[in-house]
Chimera marker file (.cmm) of the C-alpha trace (Angstrom):
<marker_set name="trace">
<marker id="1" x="92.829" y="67.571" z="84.428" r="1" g="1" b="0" radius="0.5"/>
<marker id="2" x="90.023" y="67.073" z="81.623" r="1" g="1" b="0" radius="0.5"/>
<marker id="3" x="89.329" y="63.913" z="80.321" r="1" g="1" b="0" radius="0.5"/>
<marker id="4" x="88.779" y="63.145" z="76.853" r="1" g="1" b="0" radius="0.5"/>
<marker id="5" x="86.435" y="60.194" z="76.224" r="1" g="1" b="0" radius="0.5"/>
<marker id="6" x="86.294" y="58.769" z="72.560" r="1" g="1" b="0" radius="0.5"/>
<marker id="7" x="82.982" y="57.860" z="70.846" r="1" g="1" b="0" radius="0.5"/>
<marker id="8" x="83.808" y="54.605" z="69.736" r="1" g="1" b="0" radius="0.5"/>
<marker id="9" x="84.104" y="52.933" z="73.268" r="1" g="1" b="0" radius="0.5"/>
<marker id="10" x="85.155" y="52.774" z="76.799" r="1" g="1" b="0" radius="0.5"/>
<marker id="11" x="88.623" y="54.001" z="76.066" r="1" g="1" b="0" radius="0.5"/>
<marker id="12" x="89.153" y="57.087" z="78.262" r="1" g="1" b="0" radius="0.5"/>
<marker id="13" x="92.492" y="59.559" z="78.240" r="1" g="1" b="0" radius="0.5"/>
<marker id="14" x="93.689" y="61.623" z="80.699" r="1" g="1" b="0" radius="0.5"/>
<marker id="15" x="94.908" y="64.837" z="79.036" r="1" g="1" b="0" radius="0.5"/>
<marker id="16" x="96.876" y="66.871" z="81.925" r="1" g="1" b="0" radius="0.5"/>
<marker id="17" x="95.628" y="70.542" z="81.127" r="1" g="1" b="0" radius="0.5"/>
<marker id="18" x="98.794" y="73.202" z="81.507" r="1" g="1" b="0" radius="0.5"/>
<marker id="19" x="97.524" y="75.927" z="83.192" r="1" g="1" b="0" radius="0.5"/>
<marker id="20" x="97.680" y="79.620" z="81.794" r="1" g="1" b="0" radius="0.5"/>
<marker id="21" x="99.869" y="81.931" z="83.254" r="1" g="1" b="0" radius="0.5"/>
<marker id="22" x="99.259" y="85.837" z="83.955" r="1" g="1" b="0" radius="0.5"/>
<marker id="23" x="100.997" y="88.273" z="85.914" r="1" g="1" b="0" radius="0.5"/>
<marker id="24" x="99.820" y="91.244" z="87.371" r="1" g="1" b="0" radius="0.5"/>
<marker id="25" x="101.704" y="94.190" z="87.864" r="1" g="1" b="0" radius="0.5"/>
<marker id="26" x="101.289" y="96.752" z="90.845" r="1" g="1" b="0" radius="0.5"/>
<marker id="27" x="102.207" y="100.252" z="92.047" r="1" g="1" b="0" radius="0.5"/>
<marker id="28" x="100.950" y="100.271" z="95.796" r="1" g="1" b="0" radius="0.5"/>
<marker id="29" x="102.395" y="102.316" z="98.487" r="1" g="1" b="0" radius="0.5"/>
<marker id="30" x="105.350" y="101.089" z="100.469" r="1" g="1" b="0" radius="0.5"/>
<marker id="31" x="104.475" y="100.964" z="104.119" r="1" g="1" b="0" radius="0.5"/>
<marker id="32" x="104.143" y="97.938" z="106.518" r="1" g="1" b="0" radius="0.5"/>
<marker id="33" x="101.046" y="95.432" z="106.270" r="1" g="1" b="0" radius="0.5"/>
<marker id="34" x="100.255" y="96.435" z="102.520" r="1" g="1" b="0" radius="0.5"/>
<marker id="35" x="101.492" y="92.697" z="101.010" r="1" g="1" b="0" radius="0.5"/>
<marker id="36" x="99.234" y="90.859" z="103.861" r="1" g="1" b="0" radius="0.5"/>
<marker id="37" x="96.761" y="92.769" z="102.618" r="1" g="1" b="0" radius="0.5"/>
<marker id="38" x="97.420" y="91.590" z="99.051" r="1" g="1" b="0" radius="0.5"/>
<marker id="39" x="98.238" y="88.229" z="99.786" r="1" g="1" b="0" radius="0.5"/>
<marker id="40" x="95.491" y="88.030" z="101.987" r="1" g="1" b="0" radius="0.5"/>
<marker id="41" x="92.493" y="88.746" z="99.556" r="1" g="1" b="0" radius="0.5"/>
<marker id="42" x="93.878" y="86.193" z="97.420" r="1" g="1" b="0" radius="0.5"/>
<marker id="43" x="93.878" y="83.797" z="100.549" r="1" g="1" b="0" radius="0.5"/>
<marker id="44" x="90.132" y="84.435" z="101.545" r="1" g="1" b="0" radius="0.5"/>
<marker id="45" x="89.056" y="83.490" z="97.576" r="1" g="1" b="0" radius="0.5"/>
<marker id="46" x="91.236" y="80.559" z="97.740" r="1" g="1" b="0" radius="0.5"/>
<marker id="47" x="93.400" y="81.756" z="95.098" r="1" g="1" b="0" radius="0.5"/>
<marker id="48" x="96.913" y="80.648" z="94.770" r="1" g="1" b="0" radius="0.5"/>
<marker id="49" x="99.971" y="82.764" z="94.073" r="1" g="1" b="0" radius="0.5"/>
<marker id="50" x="102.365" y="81.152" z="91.884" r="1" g="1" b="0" radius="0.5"/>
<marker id="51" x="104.713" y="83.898" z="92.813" r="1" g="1" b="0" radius="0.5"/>
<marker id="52" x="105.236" y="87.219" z="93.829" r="1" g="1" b="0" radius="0.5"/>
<marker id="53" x="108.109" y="89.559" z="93.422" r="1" g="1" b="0" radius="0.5"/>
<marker id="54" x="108.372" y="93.341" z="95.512" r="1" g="1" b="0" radius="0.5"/>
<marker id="55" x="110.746" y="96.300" z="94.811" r="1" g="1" b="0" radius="0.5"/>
<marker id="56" x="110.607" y="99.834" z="95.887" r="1" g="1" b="0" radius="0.5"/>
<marker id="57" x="110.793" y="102.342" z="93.598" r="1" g="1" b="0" radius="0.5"/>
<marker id="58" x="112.246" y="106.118" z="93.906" r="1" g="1" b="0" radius="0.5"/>
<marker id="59" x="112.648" y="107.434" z="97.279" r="1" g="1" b="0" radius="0.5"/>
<marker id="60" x="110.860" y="104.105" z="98.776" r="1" g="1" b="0" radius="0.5"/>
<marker id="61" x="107.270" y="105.981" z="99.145" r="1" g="1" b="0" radius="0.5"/>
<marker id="62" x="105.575" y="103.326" z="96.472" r="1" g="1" b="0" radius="0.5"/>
<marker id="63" x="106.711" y="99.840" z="95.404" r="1" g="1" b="0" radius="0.5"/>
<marker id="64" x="106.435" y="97.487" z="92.000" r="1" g="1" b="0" radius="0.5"/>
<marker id="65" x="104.840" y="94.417" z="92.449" r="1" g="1" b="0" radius="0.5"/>
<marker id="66" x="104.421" y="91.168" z="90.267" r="1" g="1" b="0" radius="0.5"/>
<marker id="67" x="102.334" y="88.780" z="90.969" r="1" g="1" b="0" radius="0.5"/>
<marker id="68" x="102.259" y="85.358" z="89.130" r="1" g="1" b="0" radius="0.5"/>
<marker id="69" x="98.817" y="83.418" z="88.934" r="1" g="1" b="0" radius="0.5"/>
<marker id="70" x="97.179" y="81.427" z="87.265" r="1" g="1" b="0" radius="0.5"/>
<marker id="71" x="94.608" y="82.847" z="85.047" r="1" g="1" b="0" radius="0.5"/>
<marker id="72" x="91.155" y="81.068" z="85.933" r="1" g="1" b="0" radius="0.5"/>
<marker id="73" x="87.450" y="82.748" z="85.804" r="1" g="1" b="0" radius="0.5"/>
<marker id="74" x="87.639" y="84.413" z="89.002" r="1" g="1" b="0" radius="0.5"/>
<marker id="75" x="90.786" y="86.285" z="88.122" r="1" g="1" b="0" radius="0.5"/>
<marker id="76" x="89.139" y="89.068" z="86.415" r="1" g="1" b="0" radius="0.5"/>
<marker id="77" x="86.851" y="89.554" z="89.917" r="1" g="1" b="0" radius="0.5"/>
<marker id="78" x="90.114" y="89.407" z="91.962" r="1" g="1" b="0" radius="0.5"/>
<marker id="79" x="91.562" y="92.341" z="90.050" r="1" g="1" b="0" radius="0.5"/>
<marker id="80" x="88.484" y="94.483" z="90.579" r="1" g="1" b="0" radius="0.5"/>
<marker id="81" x="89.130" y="93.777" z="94.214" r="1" g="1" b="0" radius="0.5"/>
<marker id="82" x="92.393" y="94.340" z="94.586" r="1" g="1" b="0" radius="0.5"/>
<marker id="83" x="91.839" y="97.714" z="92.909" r="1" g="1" b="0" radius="0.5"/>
<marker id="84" x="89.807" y="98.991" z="95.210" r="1" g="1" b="0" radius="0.5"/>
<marker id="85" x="91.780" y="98.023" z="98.288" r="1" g="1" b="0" radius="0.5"/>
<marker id="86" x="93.423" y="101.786" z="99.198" r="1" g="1" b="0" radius="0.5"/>
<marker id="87" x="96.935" y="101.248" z="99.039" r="1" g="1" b="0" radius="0.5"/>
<marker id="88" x="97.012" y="99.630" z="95.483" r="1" g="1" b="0" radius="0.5"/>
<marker id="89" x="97.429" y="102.442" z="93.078" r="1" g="1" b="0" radius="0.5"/>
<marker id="90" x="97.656" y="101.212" z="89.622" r="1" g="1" b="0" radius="0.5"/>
<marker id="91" x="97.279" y="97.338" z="88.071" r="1" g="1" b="0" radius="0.5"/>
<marker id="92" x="98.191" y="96.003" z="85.168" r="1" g="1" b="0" radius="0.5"/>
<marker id="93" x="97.252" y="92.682" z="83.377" r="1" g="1" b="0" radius="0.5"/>
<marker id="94" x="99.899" y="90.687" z="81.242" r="1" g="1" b="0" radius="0.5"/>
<marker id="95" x="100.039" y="87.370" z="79.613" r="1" g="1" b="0" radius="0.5"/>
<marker id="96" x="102.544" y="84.868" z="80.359" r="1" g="1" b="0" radius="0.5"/>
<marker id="97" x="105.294" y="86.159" z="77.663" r="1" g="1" b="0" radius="0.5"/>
<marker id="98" x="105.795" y="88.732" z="80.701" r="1" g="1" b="0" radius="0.5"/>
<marker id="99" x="109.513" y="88.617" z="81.233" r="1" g="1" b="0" radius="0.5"/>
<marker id="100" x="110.301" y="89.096" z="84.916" r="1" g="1" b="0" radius="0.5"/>
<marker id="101" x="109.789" y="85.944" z="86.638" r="1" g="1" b="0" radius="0.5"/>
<marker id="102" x="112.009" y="84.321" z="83.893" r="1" g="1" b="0" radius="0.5"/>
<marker id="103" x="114.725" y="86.307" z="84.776" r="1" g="1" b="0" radius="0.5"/>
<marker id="104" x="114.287" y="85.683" z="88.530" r="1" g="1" b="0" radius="0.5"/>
<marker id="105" x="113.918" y="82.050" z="87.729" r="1" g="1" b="0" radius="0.5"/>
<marker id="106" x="117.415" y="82.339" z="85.434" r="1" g="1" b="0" radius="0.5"/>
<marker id="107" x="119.281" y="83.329" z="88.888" r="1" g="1" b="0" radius="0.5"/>
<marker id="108" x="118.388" y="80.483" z="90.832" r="1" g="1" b="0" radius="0.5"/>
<link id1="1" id2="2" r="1" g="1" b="0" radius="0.2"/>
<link id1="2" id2="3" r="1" g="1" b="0" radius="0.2"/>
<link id1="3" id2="4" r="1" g="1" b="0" radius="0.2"/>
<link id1="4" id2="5" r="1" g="1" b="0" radius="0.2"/>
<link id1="5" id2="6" r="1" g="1" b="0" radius="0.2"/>
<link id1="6" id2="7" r="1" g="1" b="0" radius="0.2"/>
<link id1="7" id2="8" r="1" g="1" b="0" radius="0.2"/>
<link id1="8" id2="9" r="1" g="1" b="0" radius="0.2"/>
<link id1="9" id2="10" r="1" g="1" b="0" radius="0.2"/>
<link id1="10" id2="11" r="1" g="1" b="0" radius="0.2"/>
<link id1="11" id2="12" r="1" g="1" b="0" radius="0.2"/>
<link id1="12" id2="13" r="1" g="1" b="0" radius="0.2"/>
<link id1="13" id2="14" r="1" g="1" b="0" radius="0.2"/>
<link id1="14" id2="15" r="1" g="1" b="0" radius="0.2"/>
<link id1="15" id2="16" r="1" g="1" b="0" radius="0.2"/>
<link id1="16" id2="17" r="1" g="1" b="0" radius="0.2"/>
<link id1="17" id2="18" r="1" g="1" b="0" radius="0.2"/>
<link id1="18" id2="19" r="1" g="1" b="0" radius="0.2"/>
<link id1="19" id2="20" r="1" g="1" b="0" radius="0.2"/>
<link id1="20" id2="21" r="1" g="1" b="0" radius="0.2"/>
<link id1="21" id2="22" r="1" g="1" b="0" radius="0.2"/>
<link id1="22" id2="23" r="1" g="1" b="0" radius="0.2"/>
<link id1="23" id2="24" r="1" g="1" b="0" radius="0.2"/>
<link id1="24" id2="25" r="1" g="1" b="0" radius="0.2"/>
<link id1="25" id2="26" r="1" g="1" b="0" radius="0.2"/>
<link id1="26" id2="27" r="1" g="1" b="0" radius="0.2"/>
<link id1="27" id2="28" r="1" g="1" b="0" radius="0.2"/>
<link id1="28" id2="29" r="1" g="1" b="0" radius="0.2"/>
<link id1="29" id2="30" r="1" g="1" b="0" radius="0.2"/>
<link id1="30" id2="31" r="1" g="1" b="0" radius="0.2"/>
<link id1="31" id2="32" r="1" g="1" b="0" radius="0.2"/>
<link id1="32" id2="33" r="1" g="1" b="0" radius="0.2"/>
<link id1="33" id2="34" r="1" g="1" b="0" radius="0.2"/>
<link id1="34" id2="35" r="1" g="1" b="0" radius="0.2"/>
<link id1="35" id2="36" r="1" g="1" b="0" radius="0.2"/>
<link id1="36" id2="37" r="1" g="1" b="0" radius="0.2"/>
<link id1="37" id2="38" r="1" g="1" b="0" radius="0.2"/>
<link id1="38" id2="39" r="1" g="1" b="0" radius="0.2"/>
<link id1="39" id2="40" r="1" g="1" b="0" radius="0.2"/>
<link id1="40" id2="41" r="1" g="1" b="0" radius="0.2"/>
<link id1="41" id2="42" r="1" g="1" b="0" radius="0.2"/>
<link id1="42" id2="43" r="1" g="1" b="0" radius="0.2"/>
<link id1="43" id2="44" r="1" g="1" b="0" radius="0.2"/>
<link id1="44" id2="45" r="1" g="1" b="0" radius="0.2"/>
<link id1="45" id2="46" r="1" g="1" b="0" radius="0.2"/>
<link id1="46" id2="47" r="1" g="1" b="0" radius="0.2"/>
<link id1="47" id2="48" r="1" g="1" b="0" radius="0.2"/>
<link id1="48" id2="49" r="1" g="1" b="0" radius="0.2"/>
<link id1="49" id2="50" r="1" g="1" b="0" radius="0.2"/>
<link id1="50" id2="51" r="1" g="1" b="0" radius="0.2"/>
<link id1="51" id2="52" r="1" g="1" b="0" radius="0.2"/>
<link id1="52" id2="53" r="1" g="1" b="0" radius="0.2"/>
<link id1="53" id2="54" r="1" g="1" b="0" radius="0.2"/>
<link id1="54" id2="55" r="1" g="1" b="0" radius="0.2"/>
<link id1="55" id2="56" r="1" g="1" b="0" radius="0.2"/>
<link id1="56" id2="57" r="1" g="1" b="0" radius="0.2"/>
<link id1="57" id2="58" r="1" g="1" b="0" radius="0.2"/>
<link id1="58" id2="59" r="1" g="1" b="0" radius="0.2"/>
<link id1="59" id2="60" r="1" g="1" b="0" radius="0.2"/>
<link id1="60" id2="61" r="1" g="1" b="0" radius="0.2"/>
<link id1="61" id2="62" r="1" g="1" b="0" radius="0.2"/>
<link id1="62" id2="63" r="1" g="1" b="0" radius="0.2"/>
<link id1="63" id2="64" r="1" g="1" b="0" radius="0.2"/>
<link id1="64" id2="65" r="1" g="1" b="0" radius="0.2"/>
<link id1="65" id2="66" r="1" g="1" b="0" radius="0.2"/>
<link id1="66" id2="67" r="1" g="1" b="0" radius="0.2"/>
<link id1="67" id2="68" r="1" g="1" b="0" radius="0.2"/>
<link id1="68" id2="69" r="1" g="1" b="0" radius="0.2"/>
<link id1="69" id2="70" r="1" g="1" b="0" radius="0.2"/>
<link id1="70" id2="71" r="1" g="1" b="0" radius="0.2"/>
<link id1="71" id2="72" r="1" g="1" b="0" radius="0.2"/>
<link id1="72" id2="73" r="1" g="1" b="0" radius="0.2"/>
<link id1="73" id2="74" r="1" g="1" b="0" radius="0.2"/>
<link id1="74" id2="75" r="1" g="1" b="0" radius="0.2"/>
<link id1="75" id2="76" r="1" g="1" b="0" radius="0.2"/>
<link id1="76" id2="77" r="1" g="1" b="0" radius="0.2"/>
<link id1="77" id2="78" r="1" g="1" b="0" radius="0.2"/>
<link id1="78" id2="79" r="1" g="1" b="0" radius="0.2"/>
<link id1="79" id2="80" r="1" g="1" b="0" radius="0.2"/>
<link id1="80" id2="81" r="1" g="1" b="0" radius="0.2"/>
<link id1="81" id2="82" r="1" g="1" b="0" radius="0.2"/>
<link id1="82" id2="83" r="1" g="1" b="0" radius="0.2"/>
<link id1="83" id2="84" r="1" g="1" b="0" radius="0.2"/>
<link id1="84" id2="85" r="1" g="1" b="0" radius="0.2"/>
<link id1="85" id2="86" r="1" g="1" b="0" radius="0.2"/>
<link id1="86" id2="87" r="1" g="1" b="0" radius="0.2"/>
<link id1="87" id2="88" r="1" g="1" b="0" radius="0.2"/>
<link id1="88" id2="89" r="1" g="1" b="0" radius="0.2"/>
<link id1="89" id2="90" r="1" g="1" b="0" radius="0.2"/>
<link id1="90" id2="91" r="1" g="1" b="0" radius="0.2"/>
<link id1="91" id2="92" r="1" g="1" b="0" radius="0.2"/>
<link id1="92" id2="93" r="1" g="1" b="0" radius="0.2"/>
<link id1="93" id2="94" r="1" g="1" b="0" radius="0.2"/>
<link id1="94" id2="95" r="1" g="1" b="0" radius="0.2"/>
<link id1="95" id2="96" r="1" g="1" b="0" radius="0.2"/>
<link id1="96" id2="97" r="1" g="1" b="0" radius="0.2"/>
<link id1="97" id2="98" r="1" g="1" b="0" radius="0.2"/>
<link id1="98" id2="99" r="1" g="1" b="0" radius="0.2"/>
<link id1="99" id2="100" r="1" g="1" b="0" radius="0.2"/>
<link id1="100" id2="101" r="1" g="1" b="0" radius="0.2"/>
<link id1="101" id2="102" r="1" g="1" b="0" radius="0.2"/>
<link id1="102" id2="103" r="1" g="1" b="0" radius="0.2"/>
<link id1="103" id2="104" r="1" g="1" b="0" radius="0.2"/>
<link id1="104" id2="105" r="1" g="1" b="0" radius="0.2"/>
<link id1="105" id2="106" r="1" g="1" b="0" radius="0.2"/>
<link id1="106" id2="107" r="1" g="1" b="0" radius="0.2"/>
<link id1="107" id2="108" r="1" g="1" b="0" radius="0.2"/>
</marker_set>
């Protein structure tokens, strides 16, 4: 929340702040314990998820994920992270105009 205070007295406004929205896209490879590690370096940095969707692609070797966070200062260190951890192969940075968690959130 920021506060916006005016210069010509005491008169103080609470201005609720919507937070911007990215989503980051991932190839990784598809094998158990590769989304706790994910979720979990997110976790250790105190870093929310807003959501997170998982499909395999092809024969089921790799898998597509989205994640939905909020995009903050740290974000940009996060990604560097989770590049480097070995099973992520490929990441991807979009704005919030990314389409697939409005579709998701159009089934429910």
């Amino acid at each position: 929340m920021r506060i916006n205070v005016s210069h010509k007295g005491a008169e103080m406004e609470a201005i609720e702040d919507k937070p911007v929205i990215a989503v980051l896209e991932l190839i990784v490879n598809n094998h158990p314990g590769v989304m706790s590690h994910i979720c979990g370096l997110f976790s250790r940095r105190a870093y929310n998820l807003e959501g997170i969707i998982c499909i395999p692609l092809g024969g089921g070797l790799t898998s597509k994920m989205w994640l939905q966070v909020n995009e903050e200062l740290k974000l940009e260190q996060i990604i560097k992270q989770v590049q480097k951890l070995p099973d992520v192969l490929n990441v991807i940075k979009h704005g919030e105009g990314h389409p697939v968690f409005a579709e998701v959130a159009a089934l429910v």
